[in-house]
C-alpha positions as CSV (number, residue, x, y, z in Angstrom):
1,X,2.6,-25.6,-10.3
2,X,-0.9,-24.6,-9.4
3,X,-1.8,-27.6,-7.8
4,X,1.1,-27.0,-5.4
5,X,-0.4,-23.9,-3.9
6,X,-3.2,-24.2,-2.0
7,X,-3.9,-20.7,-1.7
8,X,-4.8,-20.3,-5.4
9,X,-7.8,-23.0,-4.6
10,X,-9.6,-20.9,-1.7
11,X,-12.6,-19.0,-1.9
12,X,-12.6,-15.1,-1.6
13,X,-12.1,-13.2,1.5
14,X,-14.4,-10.6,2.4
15,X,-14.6,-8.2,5.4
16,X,-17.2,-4.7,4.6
17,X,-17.1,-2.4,7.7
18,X,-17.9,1.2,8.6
19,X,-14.5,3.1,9.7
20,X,-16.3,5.4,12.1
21,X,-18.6,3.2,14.1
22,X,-16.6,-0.1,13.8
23,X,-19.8,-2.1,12.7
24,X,-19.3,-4.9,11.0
25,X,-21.7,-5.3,7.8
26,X,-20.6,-8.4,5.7
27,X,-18.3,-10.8,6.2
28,X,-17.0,-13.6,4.7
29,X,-13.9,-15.6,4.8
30,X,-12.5,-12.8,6.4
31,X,-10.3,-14.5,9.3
32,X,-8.4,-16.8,6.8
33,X,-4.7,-16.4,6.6
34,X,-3.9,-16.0,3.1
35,X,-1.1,-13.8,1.2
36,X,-2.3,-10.3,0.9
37,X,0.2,-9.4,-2.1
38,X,0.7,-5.9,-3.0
39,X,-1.8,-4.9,0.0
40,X,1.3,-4.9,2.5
41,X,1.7,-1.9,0.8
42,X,-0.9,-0.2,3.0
43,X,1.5,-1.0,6.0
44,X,4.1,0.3,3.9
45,X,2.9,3.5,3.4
46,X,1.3,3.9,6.7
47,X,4.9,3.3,9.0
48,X,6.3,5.8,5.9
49,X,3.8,8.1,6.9
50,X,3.9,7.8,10.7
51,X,7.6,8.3,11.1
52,X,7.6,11.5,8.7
53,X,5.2,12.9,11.1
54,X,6.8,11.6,14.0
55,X,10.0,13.1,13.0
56,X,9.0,16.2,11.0
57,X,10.6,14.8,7.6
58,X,9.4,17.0,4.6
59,X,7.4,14.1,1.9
60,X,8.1,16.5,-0.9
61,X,11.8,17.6,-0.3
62,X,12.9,14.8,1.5
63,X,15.4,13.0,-0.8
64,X,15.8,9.3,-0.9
65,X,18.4,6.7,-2.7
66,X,17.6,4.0,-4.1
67,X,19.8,1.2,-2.4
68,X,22.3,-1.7,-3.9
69,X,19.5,-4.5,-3.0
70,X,16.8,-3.4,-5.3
71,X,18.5,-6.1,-8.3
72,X,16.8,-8.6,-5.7
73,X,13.5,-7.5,-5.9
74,X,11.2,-9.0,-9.1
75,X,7.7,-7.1,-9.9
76,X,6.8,-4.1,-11.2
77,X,9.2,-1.4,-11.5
78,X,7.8,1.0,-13.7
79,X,10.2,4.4,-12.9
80,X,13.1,1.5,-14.4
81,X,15.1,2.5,-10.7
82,X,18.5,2.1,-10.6
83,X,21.0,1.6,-7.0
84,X,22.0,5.1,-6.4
85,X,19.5,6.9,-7.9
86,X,17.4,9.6,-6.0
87,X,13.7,10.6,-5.7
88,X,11.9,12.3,-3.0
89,X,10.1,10.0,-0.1
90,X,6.5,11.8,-1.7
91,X,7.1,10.5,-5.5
92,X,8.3,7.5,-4.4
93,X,4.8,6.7,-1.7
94,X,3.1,7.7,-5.2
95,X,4.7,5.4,-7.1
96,X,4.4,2.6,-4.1
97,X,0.6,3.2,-3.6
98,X,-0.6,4.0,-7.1
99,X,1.5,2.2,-9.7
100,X,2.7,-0.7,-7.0
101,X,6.3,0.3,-7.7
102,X,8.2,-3.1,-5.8
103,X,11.8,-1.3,-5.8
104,X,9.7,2.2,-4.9
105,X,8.2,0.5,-1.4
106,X,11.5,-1.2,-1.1
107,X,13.4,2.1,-1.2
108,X,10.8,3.4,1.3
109,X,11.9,1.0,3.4
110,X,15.4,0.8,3.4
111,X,15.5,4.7,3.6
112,X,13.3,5.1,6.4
113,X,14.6,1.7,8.2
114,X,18.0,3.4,8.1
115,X,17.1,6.4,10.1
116,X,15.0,4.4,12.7
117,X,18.5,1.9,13.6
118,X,20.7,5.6,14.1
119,X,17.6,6.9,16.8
120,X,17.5,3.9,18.3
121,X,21.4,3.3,18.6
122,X,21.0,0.1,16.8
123,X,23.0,-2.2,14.4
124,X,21.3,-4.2,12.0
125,X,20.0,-4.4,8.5
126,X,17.4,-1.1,7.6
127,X,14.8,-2.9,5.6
128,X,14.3,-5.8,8.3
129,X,13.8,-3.1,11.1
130,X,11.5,-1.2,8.4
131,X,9.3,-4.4,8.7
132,X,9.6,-5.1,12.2
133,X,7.8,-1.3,12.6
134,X,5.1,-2.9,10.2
135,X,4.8,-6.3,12.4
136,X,4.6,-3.6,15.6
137,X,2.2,-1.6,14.0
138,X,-0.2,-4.5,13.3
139,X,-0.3,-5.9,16.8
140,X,-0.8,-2.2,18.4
141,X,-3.9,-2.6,15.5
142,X,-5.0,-6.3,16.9
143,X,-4.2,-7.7,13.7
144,X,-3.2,-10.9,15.4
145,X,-3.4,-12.9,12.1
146,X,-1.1,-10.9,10.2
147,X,2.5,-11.4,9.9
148,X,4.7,-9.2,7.3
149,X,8.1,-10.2,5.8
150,X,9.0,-7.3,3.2
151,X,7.8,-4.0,2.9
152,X,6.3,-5.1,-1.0
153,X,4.0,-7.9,-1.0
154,X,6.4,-10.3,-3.5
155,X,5.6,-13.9,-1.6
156,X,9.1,-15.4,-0.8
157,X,9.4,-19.3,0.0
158,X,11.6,-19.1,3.6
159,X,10.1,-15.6,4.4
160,X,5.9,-16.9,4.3
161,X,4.0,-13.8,5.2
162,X,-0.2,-13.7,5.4
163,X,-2.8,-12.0,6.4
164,X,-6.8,-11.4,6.6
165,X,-9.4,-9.3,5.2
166,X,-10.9,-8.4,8.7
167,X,-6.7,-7.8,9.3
168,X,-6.4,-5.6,6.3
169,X,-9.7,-3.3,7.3
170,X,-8.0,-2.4,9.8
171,X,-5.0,-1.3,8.7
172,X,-6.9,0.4,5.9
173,X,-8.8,2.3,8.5
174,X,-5.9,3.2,10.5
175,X,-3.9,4.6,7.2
176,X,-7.1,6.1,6.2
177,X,-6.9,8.1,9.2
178,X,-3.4,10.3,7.9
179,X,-4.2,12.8,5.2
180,X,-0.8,12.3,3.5
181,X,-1.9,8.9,2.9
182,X,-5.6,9.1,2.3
183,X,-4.7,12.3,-0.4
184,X,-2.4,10.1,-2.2
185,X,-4.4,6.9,-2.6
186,X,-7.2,8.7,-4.4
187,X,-5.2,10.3,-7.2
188,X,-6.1,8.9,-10.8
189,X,-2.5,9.5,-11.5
190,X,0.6,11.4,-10.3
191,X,3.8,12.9,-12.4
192,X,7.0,12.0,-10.2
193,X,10.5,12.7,-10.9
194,X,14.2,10.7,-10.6
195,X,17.3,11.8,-10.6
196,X,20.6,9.5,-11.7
197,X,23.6,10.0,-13.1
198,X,22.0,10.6,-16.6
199,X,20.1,13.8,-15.2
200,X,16.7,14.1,-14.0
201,X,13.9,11.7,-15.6
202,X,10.2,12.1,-15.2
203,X,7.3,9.5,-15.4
204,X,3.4,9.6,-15.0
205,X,2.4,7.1,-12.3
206,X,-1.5,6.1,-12.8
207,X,-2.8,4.5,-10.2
208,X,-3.9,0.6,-10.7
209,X,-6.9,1.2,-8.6
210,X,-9.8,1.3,-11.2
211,X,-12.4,3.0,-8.9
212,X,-10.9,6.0,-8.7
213,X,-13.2,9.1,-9.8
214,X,-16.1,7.1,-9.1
215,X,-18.4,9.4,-6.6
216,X,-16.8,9.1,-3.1
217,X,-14.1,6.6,-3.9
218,X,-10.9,7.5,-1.6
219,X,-8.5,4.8,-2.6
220,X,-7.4,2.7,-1.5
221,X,-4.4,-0.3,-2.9
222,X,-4.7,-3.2,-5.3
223,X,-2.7,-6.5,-5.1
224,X,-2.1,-9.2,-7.1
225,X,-0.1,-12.6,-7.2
226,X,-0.7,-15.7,-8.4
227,X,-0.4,-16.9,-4.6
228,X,-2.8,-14.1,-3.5
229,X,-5.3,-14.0,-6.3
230,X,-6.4,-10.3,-7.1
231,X,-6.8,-8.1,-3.9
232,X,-8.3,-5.1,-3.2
233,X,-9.3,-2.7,-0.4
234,X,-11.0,0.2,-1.1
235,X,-12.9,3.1,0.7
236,X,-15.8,5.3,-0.3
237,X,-17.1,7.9,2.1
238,X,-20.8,9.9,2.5
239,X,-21.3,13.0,3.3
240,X,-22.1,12.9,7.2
241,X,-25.5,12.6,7.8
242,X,-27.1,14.9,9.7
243,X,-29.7,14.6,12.5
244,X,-31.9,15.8,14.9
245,X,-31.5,14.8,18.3
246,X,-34.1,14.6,21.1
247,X,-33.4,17.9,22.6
248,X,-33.5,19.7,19.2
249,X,-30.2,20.0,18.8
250,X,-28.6,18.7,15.5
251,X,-26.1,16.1,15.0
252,X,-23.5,14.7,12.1
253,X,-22.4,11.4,11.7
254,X,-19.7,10.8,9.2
255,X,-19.8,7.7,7.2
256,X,-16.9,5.9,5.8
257,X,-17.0,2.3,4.3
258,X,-14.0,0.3,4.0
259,X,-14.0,-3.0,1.7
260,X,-11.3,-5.5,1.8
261,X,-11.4,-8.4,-1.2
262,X,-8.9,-11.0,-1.7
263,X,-8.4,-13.7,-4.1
264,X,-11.1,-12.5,-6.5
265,X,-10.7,-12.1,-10.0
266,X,-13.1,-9.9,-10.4
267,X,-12.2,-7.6,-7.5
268,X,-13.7,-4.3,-9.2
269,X,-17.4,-5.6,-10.0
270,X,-17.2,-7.4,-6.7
271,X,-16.3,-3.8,-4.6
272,X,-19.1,-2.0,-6.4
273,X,-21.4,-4.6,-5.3
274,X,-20.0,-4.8,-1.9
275,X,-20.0,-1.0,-1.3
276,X,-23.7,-1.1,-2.8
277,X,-24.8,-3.7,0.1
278,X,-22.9,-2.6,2.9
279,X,-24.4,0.9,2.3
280,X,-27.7,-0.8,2.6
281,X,-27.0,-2.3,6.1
282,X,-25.2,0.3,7.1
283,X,-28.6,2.4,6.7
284,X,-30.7,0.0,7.8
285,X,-28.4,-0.7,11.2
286,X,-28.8,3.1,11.5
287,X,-32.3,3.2,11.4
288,X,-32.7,0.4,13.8
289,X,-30.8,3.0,16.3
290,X,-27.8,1.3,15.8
291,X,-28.2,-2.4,18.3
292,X,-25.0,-3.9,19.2
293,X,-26.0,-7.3,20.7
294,X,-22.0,-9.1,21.2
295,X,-19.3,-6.5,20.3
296,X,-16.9,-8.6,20.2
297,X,-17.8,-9.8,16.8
298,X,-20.1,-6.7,15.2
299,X,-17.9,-3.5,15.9
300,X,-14.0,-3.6,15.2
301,X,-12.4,-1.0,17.2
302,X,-9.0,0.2,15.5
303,X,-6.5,2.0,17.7
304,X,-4.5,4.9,17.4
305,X,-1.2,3.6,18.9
306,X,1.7,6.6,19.4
């Protein structure tokens, strides 16, 4: 079975880059199409996000139902959902983003994909126009190597779907960017609520991020399949630093680092190291006064499409 799947063979992926300036500080791998597993998440949440604020939804009294096509979704499913059940669209982004809740994102999706088809006047099938916000969202990004094909990361044979690490950066940055998101992904863990027809059930989500509480971890998502290998894409941020300019003034510059790894089994070790040395030439980039000889391949710019 293993020797059938070529991804399972490649090397890591690897893209380390500063959110605020762009700059690029190591890289590796990071333009290979491979499957991204539970990191399609981060679209997930992001399109979530961006239509609640688009819209004016409530996250925490919005109420969502859990639809008929969740029995075709495999993975982890730790709230036990059932069709017909109802949480609100806040637990169940907890439950997508911390505890990688399959049927939670997929709920999400159909939810949400359901209101965009009656704006828009549309026919069509809620969870497939859910993920053709998520394919719009990544080409307004330039993520041109990215394509999505469910709002959950599960790898499905007719339905291939693949990404980068420099693709996922940048939708890490972008998500980064809206607080509902960013104050999610950093909780250790989060106590959410369902309601069925056999009352009200409650569950503590933890999230399966195992940097969180380290100092100046912010999230972000973990993956895993035996396609993808274990993913991850986390962000740590500095206090800005502060400096005077040349006409005595002071200045702050904040400082965000975003590291995407995928296909590496030991993803956690392999972050600390990564933030470790992209700190280091972050700084020493700094120092230098900041030289960008070719843009095009040292600073990323990430867009904030309406």
């Amino acid at each position: 079975m293993l020797a059938a799947c070529p991804w399972v063979r490649a090397q890591e992926s690897i893209m380390v880059m500063e959110a605020y300036s762009g700059k690029v500080l190591i890289a590796s791998n990071a333009s290979t199409k491979r499957p991204v597993a539970s990191l399609t998440k981060i679209a997930t949440g992001a399109v979530a996000v961006d239509w609640a604020i688009a819209t004016g939804a409530d996250l925490g009294t919005l109420q969502i139902t859990v639809p008929e096509t969740v029995t075709l979704v495999g993975g982890p499913n730790p709230m036990n959902l059932q069709p017909g059940e109802r949480l609100s669209m806040r637990d169940a982004l907890y439950s997508a983003l911390l505890g990688s809740d399959n049927l939670a994102a997929l709920t999400i999706a159909d939810h949400v994909g359901r209101e965009m088809l009656i704006r828009r006047g549309k026919p069509g099938d809620p969870v497939g126009e859910f993920v053709a916000e998520m394919n719009r969202l990544a080409k307004a990004l330039g993520m041109t190597q990215t394509r999505f094909a469910n709002p959950h990361g599960l790898e499905r044979r007719r339905a291939p779907a693949f990404s980068t690490a420099a693709d996922v950066a940048r939708m890490s940055v972008y998500a980064m960017r809206r607080n509902a998101f960013s104050f999610i992904v950093r909780q250790p863990e989060r106590q959410i609520s369902v309601s069925g027809a056999v009352g009200k059930r409650t569950y503590r989500i933890r999230n399966t991020n195992e940097l969180i509480g380290e100092p100046g971890i912010l999230g972000i998502k973990t993956g895993t399949t035996l396609a993808a290998g274990p993913c991850l894409a986390a962000c740590m941020e500095r206090d800005p630093l502060v400096r005077q300019k040349a006409d005595g003034s002071k200045g702050a510059t904040p400082r965000r680092l975003v590291v995407v790894i995928l296909n590496q089994p030991d993803r956690f070790n392999r972050a600390r190291e990564l933030i470790r040395q992209g700190w280091s030439v972050y700084d020493s980039w700094l120092d230098a006064g900041a030289p960008v000889q070719d843009r095009q391949r040292e600073i990323v710019s990430v867009p904030n499409p309406q």
